[in-house]
N, C-alpha and C positions, 0 to 999 in steps of 0.2 A: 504494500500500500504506500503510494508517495508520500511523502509530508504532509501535501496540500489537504488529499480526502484525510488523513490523520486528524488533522489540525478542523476540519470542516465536520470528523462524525464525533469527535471530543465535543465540539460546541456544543451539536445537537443532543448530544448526552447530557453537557451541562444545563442544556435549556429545558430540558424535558423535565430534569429531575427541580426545577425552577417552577413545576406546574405547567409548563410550558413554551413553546415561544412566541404562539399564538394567543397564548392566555393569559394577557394582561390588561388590566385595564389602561386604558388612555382617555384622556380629553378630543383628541384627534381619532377615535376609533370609527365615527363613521361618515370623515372628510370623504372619501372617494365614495362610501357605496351609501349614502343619505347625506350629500353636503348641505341641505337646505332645513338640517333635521330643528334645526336650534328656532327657528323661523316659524316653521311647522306647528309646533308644540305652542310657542307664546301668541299664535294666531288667535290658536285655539282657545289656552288659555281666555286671553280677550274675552271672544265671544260666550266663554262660561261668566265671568265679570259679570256682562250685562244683563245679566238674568239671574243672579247670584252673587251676593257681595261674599258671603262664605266660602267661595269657589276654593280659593289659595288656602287656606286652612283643610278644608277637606282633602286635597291633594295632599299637605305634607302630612299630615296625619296619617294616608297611606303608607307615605316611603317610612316614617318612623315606626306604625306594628309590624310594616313587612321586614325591616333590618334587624329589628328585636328577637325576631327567632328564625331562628337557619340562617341568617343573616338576610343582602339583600336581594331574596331572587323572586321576587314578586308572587310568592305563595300566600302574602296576605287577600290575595284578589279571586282567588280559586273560591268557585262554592260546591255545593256538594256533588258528585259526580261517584260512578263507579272507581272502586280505590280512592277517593281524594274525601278525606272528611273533614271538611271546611273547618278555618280558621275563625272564621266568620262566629260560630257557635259558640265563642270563650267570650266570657263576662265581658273582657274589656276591648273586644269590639263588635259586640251587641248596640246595635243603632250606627252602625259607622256609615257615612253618606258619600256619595260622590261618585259612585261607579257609572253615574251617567255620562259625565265631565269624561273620566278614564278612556270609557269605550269610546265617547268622538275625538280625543284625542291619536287614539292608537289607528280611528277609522282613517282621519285625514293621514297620518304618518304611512299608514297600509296604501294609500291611495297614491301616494308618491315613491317610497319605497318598499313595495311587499315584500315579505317573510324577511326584514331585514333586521328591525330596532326590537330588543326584547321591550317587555312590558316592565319589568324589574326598571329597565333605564328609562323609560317614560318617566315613571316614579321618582326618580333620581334627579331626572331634568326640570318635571314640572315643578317640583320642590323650588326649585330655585329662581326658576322664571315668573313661579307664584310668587315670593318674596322680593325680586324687581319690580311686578308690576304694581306692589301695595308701598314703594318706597325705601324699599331694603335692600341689602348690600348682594351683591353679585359673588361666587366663589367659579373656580375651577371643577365642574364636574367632571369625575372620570368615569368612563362609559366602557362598555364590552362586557356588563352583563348577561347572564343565560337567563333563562324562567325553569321556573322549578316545576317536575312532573307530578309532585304533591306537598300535603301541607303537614303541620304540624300543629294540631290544635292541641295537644297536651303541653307544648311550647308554648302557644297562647296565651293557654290557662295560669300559666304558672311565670314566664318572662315578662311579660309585659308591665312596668307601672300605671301603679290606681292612683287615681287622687284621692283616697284617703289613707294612705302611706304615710308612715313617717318619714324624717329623714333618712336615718340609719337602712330602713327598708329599700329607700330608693338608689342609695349609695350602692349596696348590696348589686342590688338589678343590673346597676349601669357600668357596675365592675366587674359584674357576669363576662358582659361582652368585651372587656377592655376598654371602658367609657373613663374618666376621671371624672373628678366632683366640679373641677372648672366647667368639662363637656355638659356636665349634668345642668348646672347654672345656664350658660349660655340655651342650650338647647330646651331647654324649659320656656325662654325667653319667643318661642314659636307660638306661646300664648297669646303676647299682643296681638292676633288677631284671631277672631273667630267666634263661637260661642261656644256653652255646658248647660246643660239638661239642669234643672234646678235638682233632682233626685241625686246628682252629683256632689252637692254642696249643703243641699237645707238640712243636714245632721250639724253642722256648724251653728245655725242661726237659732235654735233655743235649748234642744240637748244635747250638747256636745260631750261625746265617747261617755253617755249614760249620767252625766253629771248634774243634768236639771240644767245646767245653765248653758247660755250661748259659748262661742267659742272666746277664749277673752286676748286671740291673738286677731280678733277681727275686727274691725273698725263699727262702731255703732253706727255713728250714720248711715253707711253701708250696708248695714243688717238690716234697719230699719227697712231701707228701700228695696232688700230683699224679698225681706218677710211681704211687704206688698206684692212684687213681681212674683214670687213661688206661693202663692195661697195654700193652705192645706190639702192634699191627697192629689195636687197636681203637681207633677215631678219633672213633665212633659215641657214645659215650658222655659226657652233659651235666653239666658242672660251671657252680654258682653266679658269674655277671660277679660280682657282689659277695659277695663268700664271709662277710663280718662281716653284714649283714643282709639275705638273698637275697633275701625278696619283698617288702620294705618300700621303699617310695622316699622316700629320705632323704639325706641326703649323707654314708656312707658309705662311699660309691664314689671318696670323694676324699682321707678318712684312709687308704685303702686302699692309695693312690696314692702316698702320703707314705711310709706304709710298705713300700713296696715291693712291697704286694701286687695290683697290677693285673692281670688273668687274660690279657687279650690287651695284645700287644706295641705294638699303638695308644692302648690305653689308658696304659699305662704310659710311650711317650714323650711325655706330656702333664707330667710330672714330671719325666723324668729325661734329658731330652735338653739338654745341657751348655748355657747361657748364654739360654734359650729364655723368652719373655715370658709364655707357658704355666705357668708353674712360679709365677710370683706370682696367678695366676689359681686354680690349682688349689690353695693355701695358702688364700688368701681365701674358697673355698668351704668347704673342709674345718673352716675356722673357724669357719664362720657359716650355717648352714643356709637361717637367710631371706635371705639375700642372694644363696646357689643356685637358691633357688626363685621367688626375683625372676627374675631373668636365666634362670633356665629358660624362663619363661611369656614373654619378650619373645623370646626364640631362637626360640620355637616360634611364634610370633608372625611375625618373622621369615622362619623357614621354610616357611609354611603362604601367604605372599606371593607366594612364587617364581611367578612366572611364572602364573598359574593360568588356567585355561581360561575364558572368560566367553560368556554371551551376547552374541548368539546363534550361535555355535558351538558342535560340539560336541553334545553329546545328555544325555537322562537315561537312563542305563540302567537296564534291567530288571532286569536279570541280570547282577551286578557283571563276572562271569568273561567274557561277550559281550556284542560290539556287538549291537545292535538292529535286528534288518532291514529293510532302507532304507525299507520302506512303512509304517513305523512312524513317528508323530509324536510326540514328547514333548516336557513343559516349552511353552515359548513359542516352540521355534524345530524346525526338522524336524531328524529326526536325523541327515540330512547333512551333515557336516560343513564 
């Protein structure tokens, strides 16, 4: 064997055993085969805007249950299906919205390049094109996602943060996956916009953790105007995570905090949980906006790493909501898993 192949089948050895050489993510992953992907997505985006100010929240909420377990390969989006028992079914995303937004997303994206972009990186994308279009800082997404051929509702059930978690519980969580307590801070900070079920929060507003009284890390005035907005045995009904600028993403979500005003009890022991290293974090944001939005775009950075599915595993779905039936080939690799 010459040198040359020597020196050419060592690479490919060292590449392989790399996961691959195909298998990496990039920001440039799909310049030649979807250069207009970026375009595509925030069109879309848009058009979900004007018929939905919640739009950009319900998309990141996607990318974040789907990276929380198995990391991010778009298995939060699966529903029930032969072999596939939805993720869907776990306490904490029960009520999750937005798969309408998802599917004209992925439709326009299919219309331009089919069987090309997985749904994992839709989710990855829209994340961030939601948070430019409400005022928010812009990061690097890295793309080359696969989609997962099923789910993990026992991961569900058990990875994902509740907002009635302590701190300790959420720290926990977020260190599961290789998160820090900075990432946690920042990434919490996706509150600024959106809404919460009052079933989420009215255990705070008169018996808090069985105690007869309200919670006493929560702002009375703010309780007050709760207790109006959540009436008795309606749980159903959405109030403002950041009640000072609802649909602006800005930081704050983090004066709010200071003041006592965090809507759920996760967010608020970000601040107010006694001696907690959380507490100089969530001051330094609330100061400083670009230093939120700094550390926003590397958390999400960060989080969009987790684990991700790569070629050639995995498949490109059709149909975000189902797998692809196994005589179907997509992307570079079949879509058997």
């Amino acid at each position: 064997m010459s040198s040359f192949k020597f020196a050419a089948l060592a690479a490919l050895l060292l590449c392989m055993m790399l996961r691959g050489c195909w298998a990496q993510l990039s920001p440039t992953f799909y310049d030649q085969s979807c250069p207009n992907l970026t375009a595509i997505v925030r069109d879309a985006i848009r058009q979900a805007f004007q018929g939905d100010v919640r739009a950009g929240a319900k998309l990141i909420r996607f990318h974040f249950h789907d990276c929380f377990v198995n990391g991010c390969d778009g298995s939060v989006l699966l529903e029930n299906q032969d072999g596939v028992e939805s993720e869907l079914d776990a306490p904490g995303n029960q009520g999750i919205q937005g798969f309408d937004i998802v599917d004209n997303i992925k439709a326009a994206v299919e219309a331009a390049c089919p069987n090309t972009v997985s749904c994992a990186d839709i989710l990855a994308l829209s994340s961030r094109e939601s948070v430019i279009l409400t005022g928010g800082p812009s990061w690097v997404v890295q793309l080359g996602r696969r989609d997962s051929r099923n789910a993990n509702r026992t991961g569900a059930e058990n990875n994902l943060p509740s907002p009635f978690e302590t701190l300790d519980q959420l720290r926990v969580k977020f260190n599961a996956v290789g998160l820090d307590s900075t990432d946690l801070v920042a990434l919490s900070g996706a509150h600024t916009f959106g809404r919460s079920r009052c079933v989420f929060f009215s255990g705070r507003l008169s018996n808090f953790s069985g105690t007869g009284s309200p919670d006493p890390t929560l702002d009375p005035t703010l309780r007050d105007a709760l207790v109006i907005a959540c009436p008795t045995g309606d749980g159903n009904n959405r109030i403002a995570l950041d009640v000072a600028t609802p649909d602006s993403f800005d930081n704050a979500y983090y004066t709010n905090l200071v003041n006592n005003r965090g809507l759920l009890q996760s967010d608020q022991e970000l601040f107010s949980t006694e001696g907690a290293e959380t507490i100089a974090t969530v001051n330094r944001f609330a100061g400083n906006q670009s230093d939120f939005f700094g550390q926003f775009g590397q958390s999400m950075i960060n989080m969009g790493n987790l684990q991700p599915l790569l070629a050639p595993n995995g498949e490109i779905r059709s149909n975000c909501r189902r797998v692809n039936p196994l005589n179907i080939t997509t992307g570079a690799a079949t879509a058997v898993m």
